[in-house]
C-alpha positions in Angstrom: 52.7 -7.6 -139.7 51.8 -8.4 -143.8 48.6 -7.9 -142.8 49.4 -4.4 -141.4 51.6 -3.7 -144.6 49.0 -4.8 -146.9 46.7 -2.7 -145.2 49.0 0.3 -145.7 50.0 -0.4 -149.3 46.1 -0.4 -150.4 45.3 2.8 -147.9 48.3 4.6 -149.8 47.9 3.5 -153.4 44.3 4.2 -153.0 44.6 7.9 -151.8 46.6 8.6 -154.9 44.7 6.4 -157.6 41.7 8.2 -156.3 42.6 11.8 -157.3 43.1 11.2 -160.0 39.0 10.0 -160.2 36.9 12.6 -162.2 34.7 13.7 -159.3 36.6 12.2 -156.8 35.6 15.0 -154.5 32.1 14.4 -154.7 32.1 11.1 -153.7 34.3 11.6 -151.0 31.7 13.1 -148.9 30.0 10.2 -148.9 32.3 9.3 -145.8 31.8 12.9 -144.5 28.0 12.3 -144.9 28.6 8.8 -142.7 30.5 10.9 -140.2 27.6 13.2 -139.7 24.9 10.9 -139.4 26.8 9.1 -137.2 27.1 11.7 -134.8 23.0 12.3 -135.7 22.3 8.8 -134.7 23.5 8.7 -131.4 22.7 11.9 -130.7 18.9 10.7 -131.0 19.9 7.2 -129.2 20.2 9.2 -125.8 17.2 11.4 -126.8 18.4 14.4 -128.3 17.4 16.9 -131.0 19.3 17.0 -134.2 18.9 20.6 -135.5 20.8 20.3 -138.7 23.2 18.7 -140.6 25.5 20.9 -143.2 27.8 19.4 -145.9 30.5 21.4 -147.6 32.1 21.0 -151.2 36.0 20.5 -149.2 34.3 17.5 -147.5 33.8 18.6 -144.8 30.8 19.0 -142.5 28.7 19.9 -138.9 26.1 18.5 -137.0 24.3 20.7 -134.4 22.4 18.8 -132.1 21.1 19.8 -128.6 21.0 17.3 -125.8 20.1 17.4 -121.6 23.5 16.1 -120.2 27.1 16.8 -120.6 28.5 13.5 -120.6 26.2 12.8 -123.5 28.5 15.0 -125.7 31.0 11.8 -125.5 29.7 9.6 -126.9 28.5 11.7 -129.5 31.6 12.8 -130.6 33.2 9.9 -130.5 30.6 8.2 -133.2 31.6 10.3 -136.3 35.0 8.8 -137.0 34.0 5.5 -135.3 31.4 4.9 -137.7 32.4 6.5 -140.6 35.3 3.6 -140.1 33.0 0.8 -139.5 30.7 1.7 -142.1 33.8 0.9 -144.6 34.2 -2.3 -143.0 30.3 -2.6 -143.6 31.2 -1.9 -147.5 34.0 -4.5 -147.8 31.9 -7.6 -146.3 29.4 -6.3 -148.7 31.6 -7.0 -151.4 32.9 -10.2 -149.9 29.6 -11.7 -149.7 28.7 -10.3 -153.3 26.5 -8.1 -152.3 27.3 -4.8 -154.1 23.7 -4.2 -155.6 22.6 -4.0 -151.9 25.4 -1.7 -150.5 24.2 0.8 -153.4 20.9 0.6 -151.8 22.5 1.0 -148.5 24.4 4.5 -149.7 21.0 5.5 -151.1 18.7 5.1 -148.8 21.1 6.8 -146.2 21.6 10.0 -148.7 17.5 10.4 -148.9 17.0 9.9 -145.6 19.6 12.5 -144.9 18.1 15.0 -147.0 14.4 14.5 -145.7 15.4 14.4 -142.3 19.0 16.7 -141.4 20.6 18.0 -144.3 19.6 22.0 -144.6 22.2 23.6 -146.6 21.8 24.0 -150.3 25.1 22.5 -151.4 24.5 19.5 -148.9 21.0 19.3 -150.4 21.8 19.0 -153.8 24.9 17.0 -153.0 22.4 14.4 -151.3 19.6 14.2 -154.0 22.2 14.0 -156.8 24.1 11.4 -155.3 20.9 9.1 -154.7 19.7 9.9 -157.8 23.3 8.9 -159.5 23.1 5.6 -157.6 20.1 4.6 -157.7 20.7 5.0 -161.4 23.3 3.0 -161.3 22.2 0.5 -159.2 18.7 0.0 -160.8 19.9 0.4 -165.1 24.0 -0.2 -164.9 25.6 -3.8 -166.3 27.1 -5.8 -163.4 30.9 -4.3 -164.3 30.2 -0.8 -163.9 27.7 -1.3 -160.9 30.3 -3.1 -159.4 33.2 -0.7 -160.5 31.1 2.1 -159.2 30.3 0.4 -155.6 34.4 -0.4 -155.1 34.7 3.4 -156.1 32.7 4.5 -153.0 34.1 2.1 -150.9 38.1 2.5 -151.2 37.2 6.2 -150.6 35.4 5.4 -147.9 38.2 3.7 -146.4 40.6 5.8 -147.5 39.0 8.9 -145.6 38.3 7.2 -142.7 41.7 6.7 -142.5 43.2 10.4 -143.8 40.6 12.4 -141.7 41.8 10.6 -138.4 45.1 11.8 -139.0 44.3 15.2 -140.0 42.7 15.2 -136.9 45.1 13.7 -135.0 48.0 16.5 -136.8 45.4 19.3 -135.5 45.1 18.2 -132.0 49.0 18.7 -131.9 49.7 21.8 -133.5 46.1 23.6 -133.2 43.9 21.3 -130.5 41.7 24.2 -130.5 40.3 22.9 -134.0 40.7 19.5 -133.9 36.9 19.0 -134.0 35.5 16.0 -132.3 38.9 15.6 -130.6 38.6 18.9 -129.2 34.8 18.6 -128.5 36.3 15.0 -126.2 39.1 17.6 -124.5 36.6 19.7 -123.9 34.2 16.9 -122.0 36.1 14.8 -120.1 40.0 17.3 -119.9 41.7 14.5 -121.8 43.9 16.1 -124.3 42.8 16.8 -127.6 45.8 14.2 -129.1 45.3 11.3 -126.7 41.5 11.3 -128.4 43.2 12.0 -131.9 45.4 9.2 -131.4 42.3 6.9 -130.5 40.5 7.7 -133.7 43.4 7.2 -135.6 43.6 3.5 -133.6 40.7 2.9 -134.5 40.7 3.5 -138.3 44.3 1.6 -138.9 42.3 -1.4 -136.7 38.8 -0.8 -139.2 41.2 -0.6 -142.2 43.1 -3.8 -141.5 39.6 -5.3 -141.2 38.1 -4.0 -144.9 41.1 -5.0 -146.6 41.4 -8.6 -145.3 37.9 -9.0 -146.5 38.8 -7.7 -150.0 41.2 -10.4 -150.0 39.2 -12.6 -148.8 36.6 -11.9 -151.8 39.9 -12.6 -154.3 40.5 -15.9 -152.2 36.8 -17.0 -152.7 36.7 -16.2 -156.4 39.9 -17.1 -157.5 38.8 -20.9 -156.0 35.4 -20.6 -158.4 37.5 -19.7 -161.8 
């Protein structure tokens, strides 16, 4: 259960400290970028054709991909918020292990390939070469601190919005399942209703979050025993 509270406490202090970020918006869609390319990823697992990917300035964003067989459209929606979660787990054991500089590379590498590959819109295009550029920056020229700093940044918003977006979707599929996105898409595949799919992704993010903040933790365990 303190593990659950801690969890919440960081989640909630987090989502506030963080608007209070100059730019906080435009790193946010960082997560909605993971979402996307999530969905993009498995889409091409099971041999499909990704036809775009647009990213918005109000974070959000839409994949269009074309694929042979209906049941494929499950697993595919299920992947946005289910890696956009496990990608901030990804993030925190980064940082446990010390490994910011390569995270940065990580965040990088996935905005280029983004841009060559999926992303057609202008704002998503300039939104992906100016945050690769920014972080690569960063990552390449910055002292330790503010690489460091900068790489806890993207990661407690990553968490944070894997975490908020489940339960704006999870709200929608109650009052307007219609728009509940991927939980809508699911309703649509398999006739579950759109909230019992909501309800999963929001599971699944608490379960992801609990994860990335026991390994912050576990990064203050490991250097308060090397001061």
């Amino acid at each position: 259960m303190r593990a659950w509270m801690k969890m919440a406490g960081i989640v909630i202090i987090t989502a506030i400290l963080t608007r209070f970020v100059p730019f906080s918006a435009f790193f946010r869609n960082v997560d909605t970028l993971v979402h996307e390319l999530s969905h993009a990823l498995v889409t091409l697992v099971l041999s499909g054709k990704v036809m775009y990917i647009h990213l918005f300035g109000d974070q959000s964003g839409v994949t269009l991909s074309s694929y042979t067989e209906r049941w494929m459209a499950i697993p595919i929606s299920l992947a946005g918020y289910i890696g956009a979660a496990l990608f901030a787990i990804l993030l925190f054991l980064l940082h446990a292990r010390k490994k910011e500089q390569a995270g940065l590379v990580v965040v990088a590498v996935l905005a280029v390939v983004s841009l060559v590959l999926f992303v057609r819109n202008s704002y998503g295009m300039m939104w992906c070469g100016g945050f690769a550029a920014l972080t690569i920056v960063i990552c390449m020229f910055a002292p330790p601190w503010l690489r460091n700093s900068y790489y806890l940044l993207i990661a407690f918003i990553c968490l944070v919005e894997s975490v908020l977006s489940s339960f704006i979707i999870l709200s929608l599929s109650f009052v307007d399942p219609e728009k509940a996105g991927d939980a809508a898409n699911l309703s649509k595949a398999t006739y579950v209703p759109a909230f019992v799919w909501g309800l999963v992704f929001t599971g699944i993010s608490l379960w992801c979050a609990k994860i990335s903040t026991s390994l912050l933790f576990r990064r203050s365990r490991v250097t308060g025993s090397e001061s």
